[in-house]
TINU-813584 format. One record per residue: y, z, x of N, C-alpha, C, O in turn. Coordinates in nm, 2 decimals. Atoms other than C-alpha are relative to their C-alpha. Layout:
residues N
npy, npz, npx, capy, capz, capx, cpy, cpz, cpx, opy, opz, opx
Y, Z, X, Y, Z, X, Y, Z, X, Y, Z, X
...
END
This chain:
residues 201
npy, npz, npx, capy, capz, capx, cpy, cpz, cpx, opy, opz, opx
0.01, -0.01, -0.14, 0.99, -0.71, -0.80, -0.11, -0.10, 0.05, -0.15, -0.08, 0.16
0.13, 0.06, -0.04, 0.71, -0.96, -0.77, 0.02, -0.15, -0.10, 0.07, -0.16, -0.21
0.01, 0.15, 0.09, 0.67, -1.38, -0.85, -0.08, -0.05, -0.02, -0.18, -0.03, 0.06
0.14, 0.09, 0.03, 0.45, -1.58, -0.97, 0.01, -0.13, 0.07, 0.09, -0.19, 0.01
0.02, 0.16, -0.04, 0.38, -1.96, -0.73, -0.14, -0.03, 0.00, -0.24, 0.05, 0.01
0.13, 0.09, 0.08, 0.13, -2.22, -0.83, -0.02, 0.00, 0.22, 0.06, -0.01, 0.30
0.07, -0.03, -0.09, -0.13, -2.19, -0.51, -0.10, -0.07, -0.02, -0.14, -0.10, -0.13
0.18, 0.06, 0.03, -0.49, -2.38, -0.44, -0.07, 0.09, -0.01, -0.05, 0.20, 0.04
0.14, -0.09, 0.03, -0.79, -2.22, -0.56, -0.05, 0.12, 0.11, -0.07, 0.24, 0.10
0.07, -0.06, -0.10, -0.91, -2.13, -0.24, 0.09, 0.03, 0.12, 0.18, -0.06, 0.14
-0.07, 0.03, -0.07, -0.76, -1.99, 0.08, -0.17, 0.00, 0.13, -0.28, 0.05, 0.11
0.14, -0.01, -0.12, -1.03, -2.04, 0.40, 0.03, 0.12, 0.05, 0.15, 0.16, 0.06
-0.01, -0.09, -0.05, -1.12, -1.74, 0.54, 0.04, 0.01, 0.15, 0.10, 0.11, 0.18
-0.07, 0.04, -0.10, -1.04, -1.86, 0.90, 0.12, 0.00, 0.00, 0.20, 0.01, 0.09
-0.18, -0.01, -0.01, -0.69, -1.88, 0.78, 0.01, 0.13, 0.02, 0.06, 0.16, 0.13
-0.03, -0.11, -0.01, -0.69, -1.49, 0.70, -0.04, 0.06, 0.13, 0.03, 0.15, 0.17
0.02, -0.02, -0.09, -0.87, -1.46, 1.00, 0.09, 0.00, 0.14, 0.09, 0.09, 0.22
-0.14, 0.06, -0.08, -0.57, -1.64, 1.24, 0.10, 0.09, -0.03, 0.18, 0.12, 0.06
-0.13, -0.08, 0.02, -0.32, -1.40, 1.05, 0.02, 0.13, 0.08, -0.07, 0.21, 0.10
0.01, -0.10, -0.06, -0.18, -1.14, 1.24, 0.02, 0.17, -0.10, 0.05, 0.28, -0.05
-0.04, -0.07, 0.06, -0.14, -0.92, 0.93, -0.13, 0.05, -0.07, -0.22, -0.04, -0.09
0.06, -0.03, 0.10, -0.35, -0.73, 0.72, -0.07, -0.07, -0.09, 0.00, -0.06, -0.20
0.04, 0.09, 0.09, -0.54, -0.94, 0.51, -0.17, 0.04, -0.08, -0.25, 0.10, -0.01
0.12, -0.02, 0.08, -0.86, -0.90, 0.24, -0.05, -0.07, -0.08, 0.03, -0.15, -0.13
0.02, 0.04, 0.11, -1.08, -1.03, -0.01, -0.09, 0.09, -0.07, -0.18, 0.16, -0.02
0.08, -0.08, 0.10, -1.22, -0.89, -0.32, -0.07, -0.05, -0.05, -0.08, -0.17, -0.04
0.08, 0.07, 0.13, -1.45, -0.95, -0.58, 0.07, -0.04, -0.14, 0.19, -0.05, -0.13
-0.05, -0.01, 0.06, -1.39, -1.00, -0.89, 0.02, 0.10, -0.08, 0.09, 0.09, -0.17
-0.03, -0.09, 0.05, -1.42, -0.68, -0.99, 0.11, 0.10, 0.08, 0.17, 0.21, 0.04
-0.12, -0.05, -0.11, -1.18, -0.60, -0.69, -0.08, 0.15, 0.09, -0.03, 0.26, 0.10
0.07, -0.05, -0.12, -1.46, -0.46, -0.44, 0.03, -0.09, 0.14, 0.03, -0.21, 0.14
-0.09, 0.03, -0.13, -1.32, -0.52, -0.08, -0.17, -0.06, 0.04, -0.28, 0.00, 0.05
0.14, 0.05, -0.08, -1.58, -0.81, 0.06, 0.04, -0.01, 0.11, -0.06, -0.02, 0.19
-0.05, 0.10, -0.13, -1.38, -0.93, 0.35, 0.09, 0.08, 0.07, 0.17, 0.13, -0.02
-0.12, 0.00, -0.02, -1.13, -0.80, 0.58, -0.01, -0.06, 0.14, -0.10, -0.05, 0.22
-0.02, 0.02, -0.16, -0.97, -0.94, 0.92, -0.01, 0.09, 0.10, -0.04, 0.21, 0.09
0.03, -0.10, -0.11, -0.97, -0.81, 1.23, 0.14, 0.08, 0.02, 0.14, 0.18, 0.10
-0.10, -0.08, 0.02, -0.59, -0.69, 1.14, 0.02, 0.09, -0.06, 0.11, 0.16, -0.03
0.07, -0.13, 0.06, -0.70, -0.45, 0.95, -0.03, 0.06, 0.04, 0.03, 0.17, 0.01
0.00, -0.15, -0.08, -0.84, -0.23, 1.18, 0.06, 0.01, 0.10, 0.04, 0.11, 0.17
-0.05, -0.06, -0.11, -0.60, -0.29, 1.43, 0.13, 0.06, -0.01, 0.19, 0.13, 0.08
-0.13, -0.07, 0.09, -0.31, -0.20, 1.18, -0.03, 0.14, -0.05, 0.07, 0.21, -0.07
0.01, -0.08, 0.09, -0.52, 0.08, 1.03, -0.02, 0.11, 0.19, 0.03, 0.22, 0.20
-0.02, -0.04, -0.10, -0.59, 0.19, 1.43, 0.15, 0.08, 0.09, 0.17, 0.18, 0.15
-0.13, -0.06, -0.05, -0.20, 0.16, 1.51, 0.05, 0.12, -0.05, 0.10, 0.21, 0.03
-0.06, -0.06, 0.10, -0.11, 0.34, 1.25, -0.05, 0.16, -0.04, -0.02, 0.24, -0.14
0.08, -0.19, 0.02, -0.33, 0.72, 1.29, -0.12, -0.06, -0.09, -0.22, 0.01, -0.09
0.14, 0.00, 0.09, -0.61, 0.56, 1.03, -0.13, 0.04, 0.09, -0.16, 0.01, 0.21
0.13, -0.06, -0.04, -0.95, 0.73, 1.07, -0.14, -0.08, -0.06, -0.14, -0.15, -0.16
0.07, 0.06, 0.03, -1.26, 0.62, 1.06, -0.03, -0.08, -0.19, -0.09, -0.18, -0.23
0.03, 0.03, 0.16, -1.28, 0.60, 0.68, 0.07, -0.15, -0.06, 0.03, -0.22, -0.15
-0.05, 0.13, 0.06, -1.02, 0.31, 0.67, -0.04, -0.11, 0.06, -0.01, -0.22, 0.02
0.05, 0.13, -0.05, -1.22, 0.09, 0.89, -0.04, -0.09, -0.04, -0.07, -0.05, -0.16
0.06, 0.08, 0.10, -1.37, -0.22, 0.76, -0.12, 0.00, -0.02, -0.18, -0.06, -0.11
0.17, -0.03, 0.04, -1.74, -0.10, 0.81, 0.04, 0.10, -0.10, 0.00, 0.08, -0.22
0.01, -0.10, 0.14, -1.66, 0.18, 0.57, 0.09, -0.05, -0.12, 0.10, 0.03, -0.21
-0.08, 0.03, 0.15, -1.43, -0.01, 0.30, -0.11, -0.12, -0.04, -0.16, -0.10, -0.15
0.06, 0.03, 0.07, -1.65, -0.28, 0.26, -0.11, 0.03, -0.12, -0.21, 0.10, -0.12
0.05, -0.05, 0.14, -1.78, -0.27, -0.09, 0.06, 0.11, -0.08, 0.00, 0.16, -0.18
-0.05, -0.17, 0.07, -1.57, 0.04, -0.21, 0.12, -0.12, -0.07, 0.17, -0.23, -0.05
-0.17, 0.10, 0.10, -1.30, -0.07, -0.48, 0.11, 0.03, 0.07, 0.12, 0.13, 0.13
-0.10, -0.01, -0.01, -0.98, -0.14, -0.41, 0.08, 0.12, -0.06, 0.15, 0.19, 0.02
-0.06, -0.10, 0.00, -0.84, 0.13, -0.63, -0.07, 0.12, 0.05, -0.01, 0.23, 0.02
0.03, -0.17, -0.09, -1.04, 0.43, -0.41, 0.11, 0.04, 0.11, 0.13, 0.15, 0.16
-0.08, 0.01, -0.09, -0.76, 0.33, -0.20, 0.16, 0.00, -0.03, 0.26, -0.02, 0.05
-0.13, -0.02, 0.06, -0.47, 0.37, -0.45, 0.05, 0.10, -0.08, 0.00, 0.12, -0.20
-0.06, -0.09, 0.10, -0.26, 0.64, -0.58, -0.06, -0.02, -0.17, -0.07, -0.13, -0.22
-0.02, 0.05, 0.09, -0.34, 0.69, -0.92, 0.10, -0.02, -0.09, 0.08, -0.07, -0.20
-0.13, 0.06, 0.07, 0.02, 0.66, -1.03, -0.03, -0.13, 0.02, 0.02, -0.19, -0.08
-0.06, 0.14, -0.03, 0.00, 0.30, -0.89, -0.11, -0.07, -0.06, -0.10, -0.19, -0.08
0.13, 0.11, 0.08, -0.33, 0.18, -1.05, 0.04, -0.10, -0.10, 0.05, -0.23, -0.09
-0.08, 0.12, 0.12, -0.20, 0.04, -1.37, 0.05, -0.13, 0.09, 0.00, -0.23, 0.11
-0.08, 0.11, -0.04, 0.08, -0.12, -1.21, -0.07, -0.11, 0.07, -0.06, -0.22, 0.03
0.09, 0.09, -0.07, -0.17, -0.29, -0.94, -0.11, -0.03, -0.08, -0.14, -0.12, 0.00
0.08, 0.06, 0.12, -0.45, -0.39, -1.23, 0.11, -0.06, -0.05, 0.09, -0.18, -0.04
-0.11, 0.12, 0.05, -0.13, -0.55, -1.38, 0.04, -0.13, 0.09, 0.07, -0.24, 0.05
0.01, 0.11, -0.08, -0.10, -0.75, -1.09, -0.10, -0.15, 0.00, -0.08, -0.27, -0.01
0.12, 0.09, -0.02, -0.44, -0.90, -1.04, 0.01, -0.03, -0.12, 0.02, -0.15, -0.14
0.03, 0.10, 0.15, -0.47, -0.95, -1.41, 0.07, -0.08, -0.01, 0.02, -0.19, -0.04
-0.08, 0.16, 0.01, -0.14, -1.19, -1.41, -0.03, -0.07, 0.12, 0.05, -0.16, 0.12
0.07, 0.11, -0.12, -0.29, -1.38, -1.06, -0.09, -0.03, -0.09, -0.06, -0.14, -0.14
0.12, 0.03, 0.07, -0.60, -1.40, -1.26, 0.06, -0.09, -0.17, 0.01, -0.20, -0.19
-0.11, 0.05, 0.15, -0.39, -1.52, -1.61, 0.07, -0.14, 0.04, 0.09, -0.22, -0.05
-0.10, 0.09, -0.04, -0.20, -1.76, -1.45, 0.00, -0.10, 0.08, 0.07, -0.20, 0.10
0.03, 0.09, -0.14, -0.37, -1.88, -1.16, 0.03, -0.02, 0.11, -0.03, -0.10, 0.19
-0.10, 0.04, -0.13, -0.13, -1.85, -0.90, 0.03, 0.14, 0.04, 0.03, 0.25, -0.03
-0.02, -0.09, -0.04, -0.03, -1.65, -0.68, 0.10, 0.13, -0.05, 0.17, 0.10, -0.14
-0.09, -0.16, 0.03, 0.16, -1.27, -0.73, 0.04, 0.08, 0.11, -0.05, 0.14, 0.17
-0.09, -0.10, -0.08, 0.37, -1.09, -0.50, 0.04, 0.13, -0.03, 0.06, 0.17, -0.15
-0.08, -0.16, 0.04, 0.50, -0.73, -0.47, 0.02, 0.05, 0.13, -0.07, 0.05, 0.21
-0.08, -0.02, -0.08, 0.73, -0.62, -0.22, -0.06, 0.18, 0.00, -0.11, 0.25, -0.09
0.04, -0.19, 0.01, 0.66, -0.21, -0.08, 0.02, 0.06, 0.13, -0.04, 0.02, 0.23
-0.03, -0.10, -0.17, 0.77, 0.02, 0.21, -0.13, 0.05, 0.02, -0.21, 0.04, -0.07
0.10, -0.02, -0.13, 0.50, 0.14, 0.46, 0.03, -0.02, 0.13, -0.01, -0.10, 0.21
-0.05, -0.04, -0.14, 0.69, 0.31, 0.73, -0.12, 0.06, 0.11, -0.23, 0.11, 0.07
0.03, -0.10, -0.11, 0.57, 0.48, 1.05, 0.10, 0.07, 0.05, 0.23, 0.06, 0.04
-0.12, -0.11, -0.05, 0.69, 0.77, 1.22, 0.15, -0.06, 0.08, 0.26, -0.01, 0.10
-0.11, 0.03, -0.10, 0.91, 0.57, 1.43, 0.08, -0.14, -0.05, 0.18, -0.16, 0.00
-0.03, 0.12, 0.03, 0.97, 0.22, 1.23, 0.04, -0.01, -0.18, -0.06, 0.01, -0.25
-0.01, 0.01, 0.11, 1.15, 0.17, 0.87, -0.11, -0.16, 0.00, -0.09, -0.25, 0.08
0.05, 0.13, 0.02, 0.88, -0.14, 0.76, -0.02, -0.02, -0.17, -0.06, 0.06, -0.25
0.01, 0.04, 0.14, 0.88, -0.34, 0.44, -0.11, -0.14, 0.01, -0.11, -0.24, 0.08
0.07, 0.13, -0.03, 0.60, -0.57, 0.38, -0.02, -0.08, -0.19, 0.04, -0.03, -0.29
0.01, 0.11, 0.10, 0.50, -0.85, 0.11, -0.18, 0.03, -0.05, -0.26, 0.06, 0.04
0.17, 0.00, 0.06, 0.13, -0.82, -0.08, 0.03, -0.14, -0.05, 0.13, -0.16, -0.11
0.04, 0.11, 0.05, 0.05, -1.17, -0.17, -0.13, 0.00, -0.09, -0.24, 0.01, -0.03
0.16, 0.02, 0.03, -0.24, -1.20, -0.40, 0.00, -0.14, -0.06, 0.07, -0.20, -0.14
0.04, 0.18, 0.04, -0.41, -1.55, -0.42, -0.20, 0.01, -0.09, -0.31, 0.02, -0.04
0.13, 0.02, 0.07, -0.65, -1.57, -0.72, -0.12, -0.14, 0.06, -0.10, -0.27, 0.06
0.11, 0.12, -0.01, -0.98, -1.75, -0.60, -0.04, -0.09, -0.14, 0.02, -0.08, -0.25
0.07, 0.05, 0.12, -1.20, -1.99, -0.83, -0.04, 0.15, -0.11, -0.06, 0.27, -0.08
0.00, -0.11, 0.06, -1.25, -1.80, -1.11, -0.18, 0.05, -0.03, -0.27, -0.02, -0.06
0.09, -0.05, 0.00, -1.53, -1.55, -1.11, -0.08, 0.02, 0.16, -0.19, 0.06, 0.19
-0.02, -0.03, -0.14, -1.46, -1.57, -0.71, 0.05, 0.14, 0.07, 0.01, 0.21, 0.17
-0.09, -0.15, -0.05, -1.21, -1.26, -0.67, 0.13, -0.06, 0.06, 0.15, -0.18, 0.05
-0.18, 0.01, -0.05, -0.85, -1.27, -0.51, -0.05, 0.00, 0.19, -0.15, 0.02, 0.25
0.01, -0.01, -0.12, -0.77, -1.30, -0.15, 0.14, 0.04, 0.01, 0.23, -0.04, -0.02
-0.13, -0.06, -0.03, -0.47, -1.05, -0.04, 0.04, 0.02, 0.13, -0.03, 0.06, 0.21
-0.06, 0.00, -0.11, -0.21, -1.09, 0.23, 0.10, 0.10, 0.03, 0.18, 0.10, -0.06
-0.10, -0.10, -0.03, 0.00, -0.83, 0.34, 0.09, -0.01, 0.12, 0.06, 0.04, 0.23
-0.09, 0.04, -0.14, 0.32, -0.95, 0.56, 0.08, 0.05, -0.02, 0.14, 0.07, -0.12
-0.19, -0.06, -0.02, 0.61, -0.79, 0.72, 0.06, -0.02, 0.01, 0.09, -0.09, 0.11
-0.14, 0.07, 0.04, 0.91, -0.84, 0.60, 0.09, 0.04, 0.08, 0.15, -0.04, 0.15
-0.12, -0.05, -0.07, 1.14, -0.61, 0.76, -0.05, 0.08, 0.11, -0.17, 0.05, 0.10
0.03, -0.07, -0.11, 1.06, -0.38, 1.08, 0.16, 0.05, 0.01, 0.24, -0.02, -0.05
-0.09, -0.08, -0.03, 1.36, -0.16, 1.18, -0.02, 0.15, 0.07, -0.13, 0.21, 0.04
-0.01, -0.10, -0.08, 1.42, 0.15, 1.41, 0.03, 0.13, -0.15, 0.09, 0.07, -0.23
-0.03, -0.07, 0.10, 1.46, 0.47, 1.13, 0.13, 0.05, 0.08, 0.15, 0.04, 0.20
-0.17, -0.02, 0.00, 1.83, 0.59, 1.13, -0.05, 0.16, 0.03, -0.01, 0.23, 0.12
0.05, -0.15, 0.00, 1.68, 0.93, 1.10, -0.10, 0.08, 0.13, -0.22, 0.05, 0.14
0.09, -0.07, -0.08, 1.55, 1.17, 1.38, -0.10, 0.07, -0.01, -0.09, 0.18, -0.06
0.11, -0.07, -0.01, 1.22, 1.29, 1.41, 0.03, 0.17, -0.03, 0.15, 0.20, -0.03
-0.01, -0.15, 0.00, 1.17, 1.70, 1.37, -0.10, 0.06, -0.03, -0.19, 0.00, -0.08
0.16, -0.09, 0.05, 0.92, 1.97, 1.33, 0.04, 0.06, -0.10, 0.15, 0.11, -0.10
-0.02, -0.01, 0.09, 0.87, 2.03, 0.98, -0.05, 0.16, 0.02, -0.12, 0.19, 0.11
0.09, -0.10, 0.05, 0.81, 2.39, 0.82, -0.10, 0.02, -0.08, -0.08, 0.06, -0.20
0.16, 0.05, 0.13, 0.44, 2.35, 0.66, 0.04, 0.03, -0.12, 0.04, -0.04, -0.22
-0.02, -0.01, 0.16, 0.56, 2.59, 0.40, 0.08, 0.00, -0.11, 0.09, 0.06, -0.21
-0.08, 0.05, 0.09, 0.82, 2.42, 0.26, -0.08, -0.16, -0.08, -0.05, -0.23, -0.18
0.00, 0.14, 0.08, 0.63, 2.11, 0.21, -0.19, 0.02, -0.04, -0.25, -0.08, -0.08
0.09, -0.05, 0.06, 0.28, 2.27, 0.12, -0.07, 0.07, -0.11, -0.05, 0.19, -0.13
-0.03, -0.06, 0.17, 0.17, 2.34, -0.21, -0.13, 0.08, -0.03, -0.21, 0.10, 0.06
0.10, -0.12, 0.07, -0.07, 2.56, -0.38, -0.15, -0.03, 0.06, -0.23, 0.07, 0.09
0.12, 0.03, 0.00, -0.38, 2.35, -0.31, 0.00, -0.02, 0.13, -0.09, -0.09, 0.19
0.02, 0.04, -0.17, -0.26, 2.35, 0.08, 0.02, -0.13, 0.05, 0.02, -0.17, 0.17
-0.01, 0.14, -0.08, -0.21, 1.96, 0.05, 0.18, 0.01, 0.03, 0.26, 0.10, 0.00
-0.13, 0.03, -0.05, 0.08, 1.79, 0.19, 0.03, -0.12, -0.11, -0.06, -0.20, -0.14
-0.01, 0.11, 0.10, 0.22, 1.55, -0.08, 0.09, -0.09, 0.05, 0.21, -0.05, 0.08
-0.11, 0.11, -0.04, 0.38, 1.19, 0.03, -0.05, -0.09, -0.05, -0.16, -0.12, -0.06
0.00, 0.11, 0.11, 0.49, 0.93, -0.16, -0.09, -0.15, 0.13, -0.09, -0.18, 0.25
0.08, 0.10, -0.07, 0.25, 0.62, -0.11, 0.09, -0.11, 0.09, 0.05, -0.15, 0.20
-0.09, 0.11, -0.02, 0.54, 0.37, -0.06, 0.06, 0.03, 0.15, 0.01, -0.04, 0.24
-0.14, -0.07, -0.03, 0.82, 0.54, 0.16, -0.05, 0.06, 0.14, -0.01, 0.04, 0.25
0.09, -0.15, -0.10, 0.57, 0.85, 0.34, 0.14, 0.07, 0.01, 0.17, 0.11, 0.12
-0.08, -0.16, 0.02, 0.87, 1.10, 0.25, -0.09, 0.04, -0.07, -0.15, -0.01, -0.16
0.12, -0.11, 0.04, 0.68, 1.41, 0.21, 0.09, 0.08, -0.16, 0.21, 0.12, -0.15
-0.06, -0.09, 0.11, 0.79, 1.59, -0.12, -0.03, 0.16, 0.05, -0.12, 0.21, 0.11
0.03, -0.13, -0.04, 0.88, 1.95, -0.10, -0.07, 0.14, -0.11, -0.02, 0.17, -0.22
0.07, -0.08, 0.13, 0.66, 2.23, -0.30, 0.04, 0.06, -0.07, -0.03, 0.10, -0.17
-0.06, -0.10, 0.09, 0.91, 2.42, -0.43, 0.13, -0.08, -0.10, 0.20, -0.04, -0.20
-0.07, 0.11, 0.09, 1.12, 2.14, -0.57, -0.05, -0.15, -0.01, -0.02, -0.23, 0.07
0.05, 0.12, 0.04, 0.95, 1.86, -0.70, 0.09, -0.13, -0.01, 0.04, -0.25, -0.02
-0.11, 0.10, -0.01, 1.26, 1.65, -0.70, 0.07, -0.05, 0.14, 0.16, -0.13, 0.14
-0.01, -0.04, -0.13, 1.31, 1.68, -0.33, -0.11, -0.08, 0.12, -0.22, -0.04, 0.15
0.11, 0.10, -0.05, 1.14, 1.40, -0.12, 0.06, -0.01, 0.18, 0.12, -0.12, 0.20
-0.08, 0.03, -0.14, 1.28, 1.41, 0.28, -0.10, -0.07, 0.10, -0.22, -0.07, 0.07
0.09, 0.07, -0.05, 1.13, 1.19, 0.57, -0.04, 0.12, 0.10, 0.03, 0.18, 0.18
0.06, -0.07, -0.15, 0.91, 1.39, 0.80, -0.09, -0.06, 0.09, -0.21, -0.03, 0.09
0.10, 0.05, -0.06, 0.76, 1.20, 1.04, -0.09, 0.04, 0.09, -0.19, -0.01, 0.12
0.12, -0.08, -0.07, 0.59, 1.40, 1.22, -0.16, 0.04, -0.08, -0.27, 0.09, -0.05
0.15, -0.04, 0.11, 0.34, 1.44, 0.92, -0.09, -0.15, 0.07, -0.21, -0.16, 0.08
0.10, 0.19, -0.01, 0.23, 1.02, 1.03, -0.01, 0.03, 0.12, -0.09, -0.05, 0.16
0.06, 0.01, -0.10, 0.19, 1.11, 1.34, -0.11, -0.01, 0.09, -0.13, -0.05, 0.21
0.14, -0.03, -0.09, -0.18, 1.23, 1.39, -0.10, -0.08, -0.19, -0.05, -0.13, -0.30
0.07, 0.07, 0.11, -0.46, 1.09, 1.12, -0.01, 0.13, -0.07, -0.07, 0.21, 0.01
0.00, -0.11, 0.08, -0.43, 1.40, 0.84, -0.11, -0.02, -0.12, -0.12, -0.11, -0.20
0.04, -0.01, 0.16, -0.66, 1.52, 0.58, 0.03, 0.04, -0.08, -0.04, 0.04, -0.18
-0.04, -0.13, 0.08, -0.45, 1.75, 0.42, 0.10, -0.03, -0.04, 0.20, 0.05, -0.04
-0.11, 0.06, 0.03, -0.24, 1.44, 0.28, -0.04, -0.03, -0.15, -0.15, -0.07, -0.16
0.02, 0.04, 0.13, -0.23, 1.37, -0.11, 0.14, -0.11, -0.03, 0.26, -0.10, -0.01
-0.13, 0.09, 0.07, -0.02, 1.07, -0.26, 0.00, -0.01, -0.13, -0.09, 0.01, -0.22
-0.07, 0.01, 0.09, 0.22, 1.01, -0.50, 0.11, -0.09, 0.00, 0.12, -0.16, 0.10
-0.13, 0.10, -0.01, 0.56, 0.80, -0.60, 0.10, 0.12, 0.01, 0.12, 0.21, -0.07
-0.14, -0.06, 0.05, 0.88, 0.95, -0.51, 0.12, -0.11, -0.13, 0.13, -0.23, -0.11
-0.09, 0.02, 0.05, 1.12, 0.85, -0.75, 0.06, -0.07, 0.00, 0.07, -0.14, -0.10
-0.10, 0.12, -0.05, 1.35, 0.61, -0.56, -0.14, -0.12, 0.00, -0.14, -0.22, -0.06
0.14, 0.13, -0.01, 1.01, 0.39, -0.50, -0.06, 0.00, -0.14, -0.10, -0.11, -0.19
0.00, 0.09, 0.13, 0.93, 0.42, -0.86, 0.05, -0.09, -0.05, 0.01, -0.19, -0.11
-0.13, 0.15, 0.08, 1.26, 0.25, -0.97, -0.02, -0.13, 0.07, -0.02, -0.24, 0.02
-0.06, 0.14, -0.07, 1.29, 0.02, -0.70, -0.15, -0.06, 0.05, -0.16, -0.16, 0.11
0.12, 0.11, 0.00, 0.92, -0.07, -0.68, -0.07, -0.03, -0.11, -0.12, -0.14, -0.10
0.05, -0.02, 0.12, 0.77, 0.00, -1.02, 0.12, -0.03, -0.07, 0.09, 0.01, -0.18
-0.12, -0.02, 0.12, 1.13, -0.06, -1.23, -0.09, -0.08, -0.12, -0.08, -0.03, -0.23
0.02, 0.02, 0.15, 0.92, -0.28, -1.48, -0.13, 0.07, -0.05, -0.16, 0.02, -0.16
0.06, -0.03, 0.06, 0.62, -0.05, -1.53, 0.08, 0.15, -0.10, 0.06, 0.22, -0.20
-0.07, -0.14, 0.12, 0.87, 0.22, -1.64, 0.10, -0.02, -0.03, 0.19, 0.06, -0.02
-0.09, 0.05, 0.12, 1.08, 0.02, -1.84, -0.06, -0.13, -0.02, -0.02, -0.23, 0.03
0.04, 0.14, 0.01, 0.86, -0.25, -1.96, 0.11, -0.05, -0.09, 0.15, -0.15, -0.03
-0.11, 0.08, 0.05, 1.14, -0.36, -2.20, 0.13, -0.03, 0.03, 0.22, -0.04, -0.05
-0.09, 0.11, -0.10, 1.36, -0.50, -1.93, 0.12, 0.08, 0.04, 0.20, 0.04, 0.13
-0.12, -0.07, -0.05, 1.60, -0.19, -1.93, 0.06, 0.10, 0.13, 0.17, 0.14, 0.12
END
């Protein structure tokens, strides 16, 4: 799900700055030094609370900010940008309540012993096919009271069947604490297919 293209060293931070998307840079240990001003107006749109702002991420690692089903797979990333030199892609859903959206992660390895600089563009935008509704908490609430949705997708998994992933949007609607993530299933395969089949099957 992701390519490898030969990239310059460096991207100017005024470029990331001009973008209207999401954009960051890390260290090389992949501590968040940098982000645009689309950052908080994405993390603003979108119900984020103070905590995802850019005064509170800088310096915190990038994975405090990742499932840890998805760590591996993202340390597999940066390490082949870093390997190789050139840029790495990976394709990933990150809907809202009201919009199917698919975006692009670009990561562009700096000079080395610089860190990476990551883009994040939207690919697709779409209206969801599916109607809003008020969920019943305790179908989709589990023992420890969280709410579990997959990082990719935000279908909420349901507590009594673990195999059972439906869209509730009404959960994205307000900024929640009482959200835990994980991968549903369909976003494992179709976003992860080669960390859980590294031998190509």
């Amino acid at each position: 799900m992701h390519d490898i293209r030969p990239l310059p060293p460096r991207v100017p931070e005024e470029t990331l700055e001009s973008s209207p998307y999401a954009c960051f840079v890390l260290t090389e240990s992949l501590d968040i030094a940098y982000c645009n001003s689309a950052w908080d107006r994405f993390a603003l749109q979108n119900g984020g609370t103070g905590q995802v702002l850019t005064d509170q991420v800088i310096s915190r690692n990038l994975f405090d900010f990742i499932p840890a089903a998805l760590k591996d797979y993202h340390a597999g990333l940066f390490a082949q940008a870093r390997l190789h030199g050139r840029r790495v892609t990976h394709d990933y859903e990150c809907s809202s309540p009201r919009s199917f959206r698919r975006f692009r992660m670009e990561i562009y390895p700096l000079l080395p012993g610089r860190g990476f600089a990551v883009v994040n563009s939207l690919t697709v935008e779409r209206p969801h096919s599916q109607p809003s509704w008020k969920p019943e908490d305790a179908v989709y609430r589990n023992s420890n009271g969280l709410i579990r949705m997959c990082a990719n997708c935000r279908r909420t998994n349901r507590a009594s069947d673990l195999d059972v992933w439906d869209w509730v949007p009404s959960y994205m609607e307000d900024a929640r604490r009482d959200v835990t993530h994980g991968i549903c299933p369909v976003c494992a395969e179709y976003y992860y297919h080669d960390v859980l089949h590294p031998s190509g099957f």
